[in-house]
TORVO-265728 format. One record per atom (N, C-alpha, C): residue number from 0; residue in one letter; atom name; x, y, z. Coordinates in pm, 1 decimal. Layout:
BEGIN
NUM  a  CA  X  Y  Z .
...
This chain:
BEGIN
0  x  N  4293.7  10357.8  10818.3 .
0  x  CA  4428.8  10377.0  10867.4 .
0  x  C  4486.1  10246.0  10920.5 .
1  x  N  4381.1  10150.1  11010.9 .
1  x  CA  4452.5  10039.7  11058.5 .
1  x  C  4492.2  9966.8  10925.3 .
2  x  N  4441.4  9940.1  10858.1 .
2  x  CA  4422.7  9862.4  10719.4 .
2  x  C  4589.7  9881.7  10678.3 .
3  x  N  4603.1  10013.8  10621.7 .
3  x  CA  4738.1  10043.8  10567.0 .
3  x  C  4849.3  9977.7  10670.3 .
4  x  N  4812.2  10035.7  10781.0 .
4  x  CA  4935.7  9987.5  10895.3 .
4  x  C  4970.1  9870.2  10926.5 .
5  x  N  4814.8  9729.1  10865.9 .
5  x  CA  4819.2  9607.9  10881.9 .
5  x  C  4908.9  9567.4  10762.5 .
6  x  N  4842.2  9650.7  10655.6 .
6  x  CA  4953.2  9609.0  10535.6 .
6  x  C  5115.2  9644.1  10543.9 .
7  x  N  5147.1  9738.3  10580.6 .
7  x  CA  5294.2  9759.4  10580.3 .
7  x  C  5372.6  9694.2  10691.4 .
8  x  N  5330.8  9653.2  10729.1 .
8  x  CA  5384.5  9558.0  10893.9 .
8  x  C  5377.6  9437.2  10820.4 .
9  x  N  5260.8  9349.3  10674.6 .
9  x  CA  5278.1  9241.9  10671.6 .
9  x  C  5405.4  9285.4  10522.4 .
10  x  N  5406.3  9387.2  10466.0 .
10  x  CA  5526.4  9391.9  10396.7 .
10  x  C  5693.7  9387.0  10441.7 .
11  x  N  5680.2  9477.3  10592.1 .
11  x  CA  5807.6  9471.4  10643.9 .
11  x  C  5829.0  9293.0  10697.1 .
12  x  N  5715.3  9230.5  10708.9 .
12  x  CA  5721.9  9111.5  10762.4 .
12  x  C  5798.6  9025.9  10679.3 .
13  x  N  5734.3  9054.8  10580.1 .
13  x  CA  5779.1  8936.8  10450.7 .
13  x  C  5965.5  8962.0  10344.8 .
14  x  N  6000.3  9129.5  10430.6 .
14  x  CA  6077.1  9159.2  10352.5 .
14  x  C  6191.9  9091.5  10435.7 .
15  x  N  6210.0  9089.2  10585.5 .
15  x  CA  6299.3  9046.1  10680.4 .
15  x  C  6317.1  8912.7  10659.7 .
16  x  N  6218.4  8817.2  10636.0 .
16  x  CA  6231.1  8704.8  10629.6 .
16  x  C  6307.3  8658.6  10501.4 .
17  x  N  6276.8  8687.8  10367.0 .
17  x  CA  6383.1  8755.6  10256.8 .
17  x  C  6491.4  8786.5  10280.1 .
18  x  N  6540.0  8886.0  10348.4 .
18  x  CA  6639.6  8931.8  10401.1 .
18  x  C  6752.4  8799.9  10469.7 .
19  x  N  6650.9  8692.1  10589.1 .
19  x  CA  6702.3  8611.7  10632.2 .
19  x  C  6725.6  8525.4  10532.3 .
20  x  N  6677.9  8510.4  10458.5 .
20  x  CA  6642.6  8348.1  10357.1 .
20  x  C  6817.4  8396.1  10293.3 .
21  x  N  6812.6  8554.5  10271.6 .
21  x  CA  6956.6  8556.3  10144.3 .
21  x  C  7092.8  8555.7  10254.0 .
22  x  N  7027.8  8617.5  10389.2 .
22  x  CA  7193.4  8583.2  10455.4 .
22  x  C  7231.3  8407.7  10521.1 .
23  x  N  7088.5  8335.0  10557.1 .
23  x  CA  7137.7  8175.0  10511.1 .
23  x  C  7240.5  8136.8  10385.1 .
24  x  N  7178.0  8170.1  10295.2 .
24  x  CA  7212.2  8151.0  10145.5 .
24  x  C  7363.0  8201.9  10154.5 .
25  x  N  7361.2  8319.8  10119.1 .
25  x  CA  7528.6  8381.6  10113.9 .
25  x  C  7597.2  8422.8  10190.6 .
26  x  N  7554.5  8438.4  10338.6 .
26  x  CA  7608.5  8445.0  10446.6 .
26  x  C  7642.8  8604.3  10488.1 .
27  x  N  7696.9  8644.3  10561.1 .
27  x  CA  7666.6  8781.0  10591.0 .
27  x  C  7800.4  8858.0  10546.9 .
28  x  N  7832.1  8996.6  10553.4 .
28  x  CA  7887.6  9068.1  10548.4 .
28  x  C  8091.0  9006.3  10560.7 .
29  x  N  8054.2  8961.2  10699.9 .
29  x  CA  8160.0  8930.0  10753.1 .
29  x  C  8237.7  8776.9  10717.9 .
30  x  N  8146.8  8723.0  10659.5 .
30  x  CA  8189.3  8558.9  10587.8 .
30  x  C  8183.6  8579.0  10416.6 .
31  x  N  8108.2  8679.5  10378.8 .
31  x  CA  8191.5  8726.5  10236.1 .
31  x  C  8315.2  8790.3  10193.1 .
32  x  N  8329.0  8869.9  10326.0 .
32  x  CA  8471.7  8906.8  10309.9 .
32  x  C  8571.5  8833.2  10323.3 .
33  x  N  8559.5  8744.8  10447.1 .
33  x  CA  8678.6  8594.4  10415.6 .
33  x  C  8658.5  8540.3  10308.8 .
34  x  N  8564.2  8487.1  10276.4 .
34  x  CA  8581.8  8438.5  10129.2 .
34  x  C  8647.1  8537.3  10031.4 .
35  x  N  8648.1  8642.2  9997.4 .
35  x  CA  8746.8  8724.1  9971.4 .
35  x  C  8855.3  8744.8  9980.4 .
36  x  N  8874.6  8758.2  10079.8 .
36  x  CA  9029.5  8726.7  10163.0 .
36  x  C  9121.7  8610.2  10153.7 .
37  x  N  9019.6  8476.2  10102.7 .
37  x  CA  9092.8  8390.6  10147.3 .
37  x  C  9128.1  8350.8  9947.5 .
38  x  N  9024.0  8435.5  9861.8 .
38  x  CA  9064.6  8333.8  9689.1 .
38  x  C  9146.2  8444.3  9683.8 .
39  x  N  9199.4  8563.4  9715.4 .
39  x  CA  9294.9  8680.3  9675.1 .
39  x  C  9462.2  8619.8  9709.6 .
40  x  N  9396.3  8542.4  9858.6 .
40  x  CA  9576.0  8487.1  9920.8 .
40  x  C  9560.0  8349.0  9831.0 .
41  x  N  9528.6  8286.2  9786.0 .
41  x  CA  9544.3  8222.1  9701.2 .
41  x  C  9580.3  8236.6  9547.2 .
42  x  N  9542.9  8344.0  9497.8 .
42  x  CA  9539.8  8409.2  9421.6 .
42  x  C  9712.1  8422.7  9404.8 .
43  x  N  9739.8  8501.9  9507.4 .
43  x  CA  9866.7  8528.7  9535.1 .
43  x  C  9973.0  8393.7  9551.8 .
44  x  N  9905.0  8339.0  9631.9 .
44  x  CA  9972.2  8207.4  9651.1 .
44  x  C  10043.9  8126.0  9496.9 .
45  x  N  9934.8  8129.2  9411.7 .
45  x  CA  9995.3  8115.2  9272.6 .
45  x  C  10116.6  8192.0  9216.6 .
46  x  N  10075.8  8276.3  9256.2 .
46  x  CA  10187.5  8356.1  9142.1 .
46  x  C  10321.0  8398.0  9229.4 .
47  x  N  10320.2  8340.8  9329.5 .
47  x  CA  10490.1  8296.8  9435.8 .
47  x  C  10549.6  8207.4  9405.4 .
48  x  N  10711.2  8197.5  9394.5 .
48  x  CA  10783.2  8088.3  9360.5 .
48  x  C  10796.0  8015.8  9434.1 .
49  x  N  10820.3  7921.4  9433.2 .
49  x  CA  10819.4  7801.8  9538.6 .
49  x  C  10977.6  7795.4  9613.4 .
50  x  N  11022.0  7750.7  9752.2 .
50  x  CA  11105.3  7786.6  9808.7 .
50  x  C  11241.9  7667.0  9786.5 .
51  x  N  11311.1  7722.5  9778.7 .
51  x  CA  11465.0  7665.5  9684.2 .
51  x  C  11509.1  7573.7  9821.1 .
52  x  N  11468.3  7543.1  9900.1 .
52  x  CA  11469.0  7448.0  10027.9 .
52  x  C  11423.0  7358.8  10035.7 .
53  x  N  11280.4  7429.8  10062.3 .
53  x  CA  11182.5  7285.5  10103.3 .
53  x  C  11049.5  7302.9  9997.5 .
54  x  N  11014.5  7386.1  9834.4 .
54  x  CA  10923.8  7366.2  9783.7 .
54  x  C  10769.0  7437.3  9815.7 .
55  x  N  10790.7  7478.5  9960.1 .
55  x  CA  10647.7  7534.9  9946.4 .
55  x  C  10607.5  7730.7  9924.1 .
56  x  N  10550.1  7724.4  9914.7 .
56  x  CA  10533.5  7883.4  9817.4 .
56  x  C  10588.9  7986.5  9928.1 .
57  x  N  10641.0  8058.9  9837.6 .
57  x  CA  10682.4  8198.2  9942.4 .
57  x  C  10601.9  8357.5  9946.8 .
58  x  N  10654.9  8430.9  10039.3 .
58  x  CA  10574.7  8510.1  10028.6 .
58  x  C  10658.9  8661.2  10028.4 .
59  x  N  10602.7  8741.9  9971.6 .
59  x  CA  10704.9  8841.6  9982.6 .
59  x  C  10753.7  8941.0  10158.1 .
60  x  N  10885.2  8983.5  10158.3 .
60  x  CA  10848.1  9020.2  10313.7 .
60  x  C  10964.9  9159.1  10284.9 .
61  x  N  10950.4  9200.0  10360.3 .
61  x  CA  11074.5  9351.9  10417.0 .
61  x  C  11153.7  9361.7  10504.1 .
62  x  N  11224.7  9423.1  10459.7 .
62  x  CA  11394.4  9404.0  10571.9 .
62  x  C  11429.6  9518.8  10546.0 .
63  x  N  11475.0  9550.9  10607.4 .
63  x  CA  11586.1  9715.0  10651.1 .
63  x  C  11676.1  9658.0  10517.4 .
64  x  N  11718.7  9650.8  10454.2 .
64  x  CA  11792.7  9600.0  10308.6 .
64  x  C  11669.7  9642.0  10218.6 .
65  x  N  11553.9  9592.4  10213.9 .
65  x  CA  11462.2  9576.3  10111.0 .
65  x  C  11366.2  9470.2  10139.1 .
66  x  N  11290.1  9482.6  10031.1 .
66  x  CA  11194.0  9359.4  9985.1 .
66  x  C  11242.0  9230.4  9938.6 .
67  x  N  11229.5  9071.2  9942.9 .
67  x  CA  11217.7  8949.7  9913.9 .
67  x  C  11177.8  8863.6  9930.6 .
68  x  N  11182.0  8737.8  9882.4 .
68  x  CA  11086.7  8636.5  9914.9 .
68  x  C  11100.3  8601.4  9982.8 .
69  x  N  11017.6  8563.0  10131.6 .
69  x  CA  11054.2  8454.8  10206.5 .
69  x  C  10985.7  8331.1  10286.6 .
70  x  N  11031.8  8201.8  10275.4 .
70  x  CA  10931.3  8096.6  10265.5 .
70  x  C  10814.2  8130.6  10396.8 .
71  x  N  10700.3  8078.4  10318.5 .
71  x  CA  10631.6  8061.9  10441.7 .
71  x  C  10581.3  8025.7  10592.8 .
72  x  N  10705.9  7903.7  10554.9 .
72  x  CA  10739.0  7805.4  10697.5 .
72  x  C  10822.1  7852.5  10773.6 .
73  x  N  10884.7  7985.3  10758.3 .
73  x  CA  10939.5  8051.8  10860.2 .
73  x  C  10943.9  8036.7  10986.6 .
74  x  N  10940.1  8002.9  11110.1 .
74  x  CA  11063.0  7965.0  11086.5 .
74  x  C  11158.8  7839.7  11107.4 .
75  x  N  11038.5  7749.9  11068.1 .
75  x  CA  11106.5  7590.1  11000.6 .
75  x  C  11223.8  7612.6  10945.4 .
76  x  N  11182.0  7700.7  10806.2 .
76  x  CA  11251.9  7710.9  10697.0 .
76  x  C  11331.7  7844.6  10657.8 .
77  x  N  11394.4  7844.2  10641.1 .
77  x  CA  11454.8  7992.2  10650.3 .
77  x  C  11516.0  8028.5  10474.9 .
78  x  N  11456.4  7988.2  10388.2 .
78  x  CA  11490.9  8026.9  10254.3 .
78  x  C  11454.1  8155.0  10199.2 .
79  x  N  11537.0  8194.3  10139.0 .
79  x  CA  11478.5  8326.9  10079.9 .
79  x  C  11547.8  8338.1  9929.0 .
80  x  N  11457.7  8431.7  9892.6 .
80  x  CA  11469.8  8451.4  9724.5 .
80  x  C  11500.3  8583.2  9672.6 .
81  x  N  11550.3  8659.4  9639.1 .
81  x  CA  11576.8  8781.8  9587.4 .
81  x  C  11437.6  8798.9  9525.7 .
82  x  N  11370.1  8954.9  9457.0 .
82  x  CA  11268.7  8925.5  9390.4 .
82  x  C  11278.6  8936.7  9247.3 .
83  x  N  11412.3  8979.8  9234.3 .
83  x  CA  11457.3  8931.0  9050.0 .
83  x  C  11425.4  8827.6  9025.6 .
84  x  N  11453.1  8668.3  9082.3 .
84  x  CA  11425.6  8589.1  9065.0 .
84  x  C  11290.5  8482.3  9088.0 .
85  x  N  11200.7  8571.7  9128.2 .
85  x  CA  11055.4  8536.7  9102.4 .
85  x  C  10977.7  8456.8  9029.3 .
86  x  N  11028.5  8536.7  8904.4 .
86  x  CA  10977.2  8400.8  8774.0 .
86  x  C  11004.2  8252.7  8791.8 .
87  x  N  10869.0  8179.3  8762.7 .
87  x  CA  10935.9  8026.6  8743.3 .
87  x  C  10950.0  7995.5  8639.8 .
């Protein structure tokens, strides 16, 4: 009986350390999801037109009127875009 119990204690041993070796490596739960988070807003970031002001990408936003673009530098910059005109 000790035997088995020595063995599964040196399996759980070896599996944690594994465990550690892959969250060094790829990092945990909570730093994969930013990385997630952060190639999706980029992602997005591409496919926004750039702001008829000052050039830098916009983002879409909501108003009691509706939906449109509006620059990111808000509120540096106060440009906005209809979203008909989206396409570059």
């Amino acid at each position: 009986m000790l035997i088995i119990i020595g063995r599964t204690l040196n399996m759980l041993k070896s599996q944690i350390e594994a465990q550690g070796a892959a969250f060094e490596e790829t990092g945990g739960f909570s730093e994969r999801l930013t990385t997630r988070r952060l190639e999706a807003r980029e992602k997005n970031r591409e496919a926004s037109p750039a702001c008829p002001q000052c050039g830098k990408p916009m983002r879409r936003r909501k108003s009691a009127k509706g939906e449109f673009w509006g620059c990111t530098a808000f509120p540096d910059c106060k440009g906005i875009r209809p979203l008909e005109q989206s396409r570059h």
